[in-house]
Each structure stands twice: as structure tokens, then as C-alpha cells.
C-alpha positions as CSV (number, residue, x, y, z in Angstrom):
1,X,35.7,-3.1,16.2
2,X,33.5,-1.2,19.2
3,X,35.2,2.3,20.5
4,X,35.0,2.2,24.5
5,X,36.8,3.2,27.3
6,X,39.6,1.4,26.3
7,X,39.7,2.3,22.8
8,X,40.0,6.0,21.4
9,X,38.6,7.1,18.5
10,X,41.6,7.7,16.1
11,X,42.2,11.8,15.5
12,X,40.9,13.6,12.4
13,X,38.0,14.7,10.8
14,X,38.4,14.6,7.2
15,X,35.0,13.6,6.7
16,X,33.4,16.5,7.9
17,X,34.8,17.9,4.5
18,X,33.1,14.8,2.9
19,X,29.8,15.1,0.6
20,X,27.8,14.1,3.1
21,X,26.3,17.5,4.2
22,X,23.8,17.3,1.1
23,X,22.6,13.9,1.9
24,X,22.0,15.5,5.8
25,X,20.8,18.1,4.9
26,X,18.0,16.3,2.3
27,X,17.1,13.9,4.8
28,X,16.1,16.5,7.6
29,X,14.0,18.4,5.6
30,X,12.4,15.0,4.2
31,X,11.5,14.1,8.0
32,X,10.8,17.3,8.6
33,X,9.9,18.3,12.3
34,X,8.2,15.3,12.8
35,X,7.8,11.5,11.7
36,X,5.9,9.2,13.0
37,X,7.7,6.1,11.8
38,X,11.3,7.7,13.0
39,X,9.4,8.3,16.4
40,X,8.2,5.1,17.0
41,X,11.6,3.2,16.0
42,X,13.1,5.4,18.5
43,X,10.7,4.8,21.3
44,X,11.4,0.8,20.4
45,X,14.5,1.3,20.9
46,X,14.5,2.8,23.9
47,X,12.0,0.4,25.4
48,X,14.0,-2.5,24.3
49,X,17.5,-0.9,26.0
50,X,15.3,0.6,29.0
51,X,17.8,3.7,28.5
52,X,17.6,7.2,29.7
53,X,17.1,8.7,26.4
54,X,17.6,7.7,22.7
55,X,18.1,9.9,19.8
56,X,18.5,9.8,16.6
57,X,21.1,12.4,15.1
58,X,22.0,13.4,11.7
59,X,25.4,15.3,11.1
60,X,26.7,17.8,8.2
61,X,30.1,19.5,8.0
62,X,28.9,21.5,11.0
63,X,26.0,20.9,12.8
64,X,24.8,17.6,14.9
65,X,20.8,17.6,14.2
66,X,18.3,15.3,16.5
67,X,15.4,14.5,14.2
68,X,13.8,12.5,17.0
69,X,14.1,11.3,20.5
70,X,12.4,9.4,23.3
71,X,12.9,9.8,26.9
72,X,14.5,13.6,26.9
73,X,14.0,16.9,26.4
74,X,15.2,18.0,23.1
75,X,15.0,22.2,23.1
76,X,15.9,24.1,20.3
77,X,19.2,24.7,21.8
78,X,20.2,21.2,22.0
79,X,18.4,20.1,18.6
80,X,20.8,21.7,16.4
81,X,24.8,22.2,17.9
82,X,27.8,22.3,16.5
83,X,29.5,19.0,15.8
84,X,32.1,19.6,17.9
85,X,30.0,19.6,20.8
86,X,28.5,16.3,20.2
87,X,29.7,12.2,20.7
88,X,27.8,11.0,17.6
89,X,30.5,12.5,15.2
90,X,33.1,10.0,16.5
91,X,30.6,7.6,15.3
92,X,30.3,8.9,11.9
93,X,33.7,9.4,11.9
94,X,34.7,5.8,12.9
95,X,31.9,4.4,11.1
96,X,31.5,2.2,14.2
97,X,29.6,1.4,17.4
98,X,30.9,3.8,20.2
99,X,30.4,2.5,24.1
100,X,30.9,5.0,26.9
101,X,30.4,3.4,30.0
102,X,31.1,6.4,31.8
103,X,31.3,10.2,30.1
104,X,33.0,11.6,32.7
105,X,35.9,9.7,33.0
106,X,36.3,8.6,28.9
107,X,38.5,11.2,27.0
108,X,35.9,11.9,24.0
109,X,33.6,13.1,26.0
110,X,34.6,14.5,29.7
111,X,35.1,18.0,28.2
112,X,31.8,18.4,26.4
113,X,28.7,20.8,27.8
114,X,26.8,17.7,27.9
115,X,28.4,15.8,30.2
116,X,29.8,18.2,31.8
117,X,26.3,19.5,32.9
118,X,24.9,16.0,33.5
119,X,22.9,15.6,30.5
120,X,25.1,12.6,29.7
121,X,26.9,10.1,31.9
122,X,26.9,6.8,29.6
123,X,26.7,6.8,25.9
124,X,26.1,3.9,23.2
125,X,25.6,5.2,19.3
126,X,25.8,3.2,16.1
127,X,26.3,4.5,12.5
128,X,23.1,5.0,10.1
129,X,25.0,4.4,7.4
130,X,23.2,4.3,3.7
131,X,23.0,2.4,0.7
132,X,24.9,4.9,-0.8
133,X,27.7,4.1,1.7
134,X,27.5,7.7,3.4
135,X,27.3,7.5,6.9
136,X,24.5,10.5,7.9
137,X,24.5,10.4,11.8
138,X,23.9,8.2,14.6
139,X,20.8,6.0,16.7
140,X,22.1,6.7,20.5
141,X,21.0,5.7,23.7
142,X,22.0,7.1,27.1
143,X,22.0,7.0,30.3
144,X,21.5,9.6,33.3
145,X,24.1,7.6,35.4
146,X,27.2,5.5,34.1
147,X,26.5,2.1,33.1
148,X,28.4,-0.7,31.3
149,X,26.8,-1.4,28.1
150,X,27.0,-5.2,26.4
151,X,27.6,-6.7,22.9
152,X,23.7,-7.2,23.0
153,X,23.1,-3.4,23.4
154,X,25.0,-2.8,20.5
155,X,23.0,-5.5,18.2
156,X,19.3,-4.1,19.6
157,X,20.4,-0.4,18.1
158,X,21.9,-2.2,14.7
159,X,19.0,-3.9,14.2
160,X,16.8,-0.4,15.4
161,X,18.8,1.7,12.9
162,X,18.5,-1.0,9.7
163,X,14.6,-0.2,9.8
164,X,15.5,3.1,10.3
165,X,17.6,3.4,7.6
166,X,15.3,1.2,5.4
167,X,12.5,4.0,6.3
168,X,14.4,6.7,5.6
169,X,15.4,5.3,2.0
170,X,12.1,4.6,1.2
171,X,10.8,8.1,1.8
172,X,13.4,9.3,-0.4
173,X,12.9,7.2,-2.9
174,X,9.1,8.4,-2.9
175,X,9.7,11.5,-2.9
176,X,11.8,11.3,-6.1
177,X,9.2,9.6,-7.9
178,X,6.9,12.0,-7.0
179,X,8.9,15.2,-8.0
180,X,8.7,13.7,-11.7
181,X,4.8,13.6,-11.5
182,X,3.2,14.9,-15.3
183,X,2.3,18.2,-14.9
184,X,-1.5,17.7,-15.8
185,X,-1.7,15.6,-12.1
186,X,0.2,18.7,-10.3
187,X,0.3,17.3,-6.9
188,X,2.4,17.0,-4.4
189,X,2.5,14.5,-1.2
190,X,3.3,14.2,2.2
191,X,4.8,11.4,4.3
192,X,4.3,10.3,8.0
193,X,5.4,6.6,8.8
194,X,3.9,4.2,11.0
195,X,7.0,1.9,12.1
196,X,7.8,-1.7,13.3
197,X,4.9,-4.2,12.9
198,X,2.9,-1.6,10.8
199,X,3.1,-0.5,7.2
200,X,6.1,1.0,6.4
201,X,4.4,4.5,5.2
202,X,0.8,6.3,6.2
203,X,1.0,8.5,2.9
204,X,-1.0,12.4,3.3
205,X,-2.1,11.4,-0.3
206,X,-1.4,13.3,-3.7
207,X,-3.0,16.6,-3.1
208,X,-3.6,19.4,-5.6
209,X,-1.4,21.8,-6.3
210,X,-1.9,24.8,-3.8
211,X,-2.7,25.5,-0.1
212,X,-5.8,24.2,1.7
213,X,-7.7,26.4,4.0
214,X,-8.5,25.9,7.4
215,X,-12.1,25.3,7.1
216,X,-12.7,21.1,5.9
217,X,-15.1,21.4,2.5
218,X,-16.6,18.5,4.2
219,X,-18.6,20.5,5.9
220,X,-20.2,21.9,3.3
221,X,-22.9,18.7,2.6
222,X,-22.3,15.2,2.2
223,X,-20.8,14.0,-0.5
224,X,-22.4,10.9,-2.8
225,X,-19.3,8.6,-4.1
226,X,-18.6,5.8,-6.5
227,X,-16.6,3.0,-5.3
228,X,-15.6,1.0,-8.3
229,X,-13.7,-1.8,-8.6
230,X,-12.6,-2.3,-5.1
231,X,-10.6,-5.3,-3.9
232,X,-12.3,-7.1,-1.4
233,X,-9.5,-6.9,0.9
234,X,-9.5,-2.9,1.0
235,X,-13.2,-2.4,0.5
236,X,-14.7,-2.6,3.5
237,X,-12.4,-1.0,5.2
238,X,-12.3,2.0,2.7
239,X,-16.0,2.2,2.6
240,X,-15.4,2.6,6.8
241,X,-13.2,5.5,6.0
242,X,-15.9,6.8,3.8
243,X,-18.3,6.4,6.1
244,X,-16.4,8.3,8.9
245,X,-16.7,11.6,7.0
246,X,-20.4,11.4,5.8
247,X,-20.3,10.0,2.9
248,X,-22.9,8.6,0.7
249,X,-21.7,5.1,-0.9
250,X,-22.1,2.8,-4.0
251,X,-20.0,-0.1,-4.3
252,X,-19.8,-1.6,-8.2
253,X,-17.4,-4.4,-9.9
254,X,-16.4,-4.2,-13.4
255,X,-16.3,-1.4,-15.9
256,X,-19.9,-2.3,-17.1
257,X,-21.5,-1.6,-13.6
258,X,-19.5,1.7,-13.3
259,X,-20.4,3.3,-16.4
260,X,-24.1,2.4,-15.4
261,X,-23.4,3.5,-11.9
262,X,-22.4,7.2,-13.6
263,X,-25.1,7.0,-16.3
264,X,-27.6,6.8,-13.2
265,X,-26.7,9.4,-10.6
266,X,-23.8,12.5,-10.7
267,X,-21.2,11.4,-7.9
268,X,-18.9,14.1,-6.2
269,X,-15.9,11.4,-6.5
270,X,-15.0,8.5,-8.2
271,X,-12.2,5.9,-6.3
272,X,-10.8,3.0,-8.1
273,X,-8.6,0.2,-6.9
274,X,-5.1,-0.3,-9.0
275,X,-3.3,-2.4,-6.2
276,X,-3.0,-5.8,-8.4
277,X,-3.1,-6.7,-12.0
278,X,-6.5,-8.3,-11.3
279,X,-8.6,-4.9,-10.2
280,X,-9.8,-3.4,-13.2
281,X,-9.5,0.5,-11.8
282,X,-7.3,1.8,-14.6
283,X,-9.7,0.6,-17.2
284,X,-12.7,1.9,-15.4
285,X,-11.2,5.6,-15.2
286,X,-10.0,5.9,-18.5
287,X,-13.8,5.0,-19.3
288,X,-15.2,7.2,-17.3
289,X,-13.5,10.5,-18.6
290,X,-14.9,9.2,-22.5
291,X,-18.2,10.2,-21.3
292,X,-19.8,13.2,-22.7
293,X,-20.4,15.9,-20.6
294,X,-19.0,16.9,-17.3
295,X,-19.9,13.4,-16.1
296,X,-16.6,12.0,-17.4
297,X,-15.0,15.1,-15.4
298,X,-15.7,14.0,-12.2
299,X,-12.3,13.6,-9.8
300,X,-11.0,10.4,-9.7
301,X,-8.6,9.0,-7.0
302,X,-7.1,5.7,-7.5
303,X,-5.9,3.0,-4.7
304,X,-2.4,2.1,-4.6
305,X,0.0,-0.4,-3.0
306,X,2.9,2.2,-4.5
307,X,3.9,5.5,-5.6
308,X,6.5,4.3,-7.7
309,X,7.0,5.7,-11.3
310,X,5.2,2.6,-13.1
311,X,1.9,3.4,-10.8
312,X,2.2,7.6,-11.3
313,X,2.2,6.8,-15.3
314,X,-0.6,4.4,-15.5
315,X,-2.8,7.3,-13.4
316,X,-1.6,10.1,-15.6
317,X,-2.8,8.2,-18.8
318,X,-5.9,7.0,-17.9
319,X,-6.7,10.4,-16.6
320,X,-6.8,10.0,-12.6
321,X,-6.4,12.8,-10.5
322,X,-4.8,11.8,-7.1
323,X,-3.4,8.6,-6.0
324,X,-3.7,7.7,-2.3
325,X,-1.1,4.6,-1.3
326,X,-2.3,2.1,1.1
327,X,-2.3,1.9,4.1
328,X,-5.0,4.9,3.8
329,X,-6.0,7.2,6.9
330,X,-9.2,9.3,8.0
331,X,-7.0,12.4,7.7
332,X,-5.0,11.3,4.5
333,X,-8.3,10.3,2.3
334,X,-10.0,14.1,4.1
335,X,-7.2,16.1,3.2
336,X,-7.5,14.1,-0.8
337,X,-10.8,14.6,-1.2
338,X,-10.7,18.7,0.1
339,X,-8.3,19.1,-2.3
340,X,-9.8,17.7,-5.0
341,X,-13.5,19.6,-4.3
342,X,-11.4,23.2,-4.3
343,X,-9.7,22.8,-7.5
């Protein structure tokens, strides 16, 4: 069933009593002020409904809070208002679609500031609704100017909000694996997604423990590195990344060529490639910090497909010190390697 202008939202609002507020509250401070991948979804969506405005909101026992939108001015003021003041909690509270053809006339939503000061004429919202079967907030599109929204409206921002949902579960998801990280890699990571048709996450990397400063260490001279055991399908584009910020490349296959690679020259940094069973990166590190002196204590960051538990305990055993997850940025692999040079 769709609420519309023939169909009130039933009364009550037991669930803003519900649970929900710590799942809300979790997932805005896992987006954060910003996401890329939440960003892009909602400009899709808006493209794909040629609407006003869409937003994405996310709603406690309280407050309605847009973590993105596309096509309007979001100020602080109208980021974060109370509930009340909002449509999207008749969505959450239905756990349906709601269509508005026209705010001004419709009963849920003639008397709010929004409408009332022209914000919102039409309104279309569908429930983001997790695996967990709580219902968090709302994807929403609207319009400037009344207009009569159809059934295939409604699937475009269903099909919007499951990859934004699927996004969102990931992230947490990674970021639980990553709070249980030993304490001899004492790292932390950042997320910023990339969206539809793209890899689902652009990872900041696992980053020692502690601030950076402002100045990039990469600045300081460049930097020779060891490449070892790189897939073919990652290396040249890695070694492009590598390139970008000045550094000084070898490229070997197989734990024999690396510990010959170290024996022969001292290397600021040491990446190794852990995506499949067949790279040989784990065994490679785990050789490398046998060596005698401080030549088996040079940093090592791996290259991962995944941050997930089974990948964090293979690093931590064969001694790694960072793990960057593919797809692998400029900025991500800069800010790793800083971090790694000022421990």
C-alpha cells in the first residue's frame, strides 16, 4: 500500500519510542558530514526522477537528519529539525511509500513550515529500511510546484534506496571489523564511497594510530619502494599511483626475488598483494620481518579486496602494518604511506 492524497497515514507514533534512535544515530556519525557514495546515489536519483530536490533523511526519537541531498539548499537549520516538522516520519512510521501530489492541499503536510513557506509543494519518500528490519529514515524527492507522481516514481527511489541501504550496511559492517583490529596494527580507517557503476567503497586506508600534520612527509625526498608480489591486474595501475607521488619503483614476483630485492637496496616501504589465494604477499611479509637487522623492520602495507576479519588476522600474523582495500586512491595510498613514515 502507497499513502497519497487519498490515503492518510494512520495516527500514532509509537515508534518514535522504538530502538531505532541508536541505529540513527550510529549511521550519521558513520557517514559523517559527507559521503561520496550517499552523494552520488542521491544525485542518481534525482537525475533519474528529474525532481526539484532529493534527500536522504535519517530519523531518531526526535530529530529528522538529511545526511545528503541534491538539487537544494540544505542549511544547518533545515539539516537537523524536529520530527514533527518533517513528512519523512510518516514514512518511517508507515513503513511505506508516501506520494504527495500536492503539499498544500494534503492533510500531513499543509500545516508544516516547509510547505507552508514554499520549500515543498509535492513530496515522494520511501522507507530505508535495514537488514535488521529497523526502518532509519527516508530517500525523498520533491518538487517546487505540485505534481502527480507514478507507480514508476516510486520503483526508481526503491531501487535508489536498496544500493543505499546496501552501502550503508557495508560501511558498518567495516567498521566493526575494524574496531577489533590487534592492538600491535593500532590503526584506524576512514570510508568515502564511490556509488553506482563503481566500486562499492574508496577506503582512506588503515592509518596509524594518531593525527597527521598538515605538512605531506612526501615532501621531504622521494621515497624508493618494493612492489612485491603484485597481481598483474592491480600492478600497473598501483605502480601509476606510485608514480604520481615521486616514487622510486621495483617490481618483484615471488618470495625469492623479494628477499633478494631487500638484501640489495634499503626501501622506505614494502607493498604486497593479498587479494587472491594465488598472490604470495602474506608469505613474502612474514619473510621479510625474519631478516636481521632493521631491514626486516621496514613498513609493510598489504593490498586487499576486503577488510573483513579473515584479511585483518592474516596481516597482524604475518606482521603487516596497514592494509589498503582496493579500489586504492592518490589521496588514500598518500595519506597510508605519511602515516606510516611518522610513526
Amino acid at each position: 500500500m502507497t499513502i497519497n492524497d487519498e490515503a492518510p497515514a494512520a495516527g500514532g507514533h509509537k515508534w518514535l519510542m522504538s530502538s531505532r534512535s541508536d541505529e540513527v544515530r550510529s549511521l550519521i556519525d558513520l557517514v559523517g558530514s559527507s559521503s561520496l557514495c550517499v552523494d552520488r546515489l542521491t544525485r542518481v536519483a534525482q537525475r533519474a526522477l528529474s525532481a526539484s530536490g532529493v534527500f536522504v533523511s535519517l530519523i531518531d526519537g526526535h530529530f529528522q537528519t538529511i545526511i545528503s541531498a541534491s538539487g537544494l539548499v540544505v542549511t544547518d537549520e533545515l539539516r537537523r529539525t524536529p520530527v514533527a516538522e518533517g513528512i519523512c516520519r510518516h514514512v518511517v512510521e508507515s513503513v511505506q511509500p508516501v506520494m504527495i501530489h500536492d503539499a498544500c492541499a494534503h492533510p500531513l503536510s499543509r500545516d508544516l513550515p516547509v510547505v507552508r513557506e514554499g520549500t515543498i509543494a509535492a513530496y515522494l519518500g520511501v522507507p530505508l529500511t535495514l537488514e535488521s528490519g529497523v526502518t532509519v529514515g527516508a530517500l525523498c524527492a520533491i518538487e517546487e510546484t505540485p505534481r502527480i507522481w507514478r507507480a514508476a516514481d516510486i520503483d526508481t527511489l526503491h531501487d535508489v534506496a536498496a544500493s543505499l541501504l546496501s552501502e550503508l550496511e557495508l560501511m558498518a559492517q567495516r567498521r566493526t571489523s575494524l574496531s577489533s583490529m590487534p592492538d600491535n596494527m593500532r590503526t584506524h580507517v576512514s570510508f568515502a564511497g564511490l556509488g553506482l557503476g563503481e566500486a562499492m567503497f574508496e577506503p582512506a586506508g588503515l592509518l596509524v594510530h594518531g593525527d597527521l600534520g598538515p605538512a605531506s612527509m612526501l615532501g621531504s625526498g622521494r621515497r624508493h619502494v618494493l612492489v612485491a608480489d603484485v597481481g598483474s591486474a592491480l600492478n600497473s595501475q598501483f605502480c601509476n599511483l606510485l608514480s604520481a607521488l615521486d616514487c622510486q619503483i621495483d617490481c618483484v614476483s615471488g618470495q625469492a626475488s623479494a628477499l633478494q630485492a631487500m638484501a640489495d637496496r634499503d626501501y622506505a616501504m614494502v607493498f604486497v598483494d593479498i587479494c587472491d589465494a594465488g598472490c604470495c604477499g602474506l608469505s613474502s611479509a612474514l619473510a621479510i620481518r625474519q631478516l636481521d637487522s632493521r631491514k626486516g623492520e621496514v613498513p609493510i602495507v598489504a593490498l586487499s579486496m576486503d577488510s573483513s576479519r579473515h584479511s585483518i588476522d592474516a596481516c597482524s600474523k604475518s606482521g603487516i602494518d596497514a592494509l589498503l582495500v582496493v579500489p586504492i586512491t592518490q589521496h588514500s595510498l598518500q595519506e597510508t604511506m605519511d602515516a606510516l613514515a611518522a610513526r
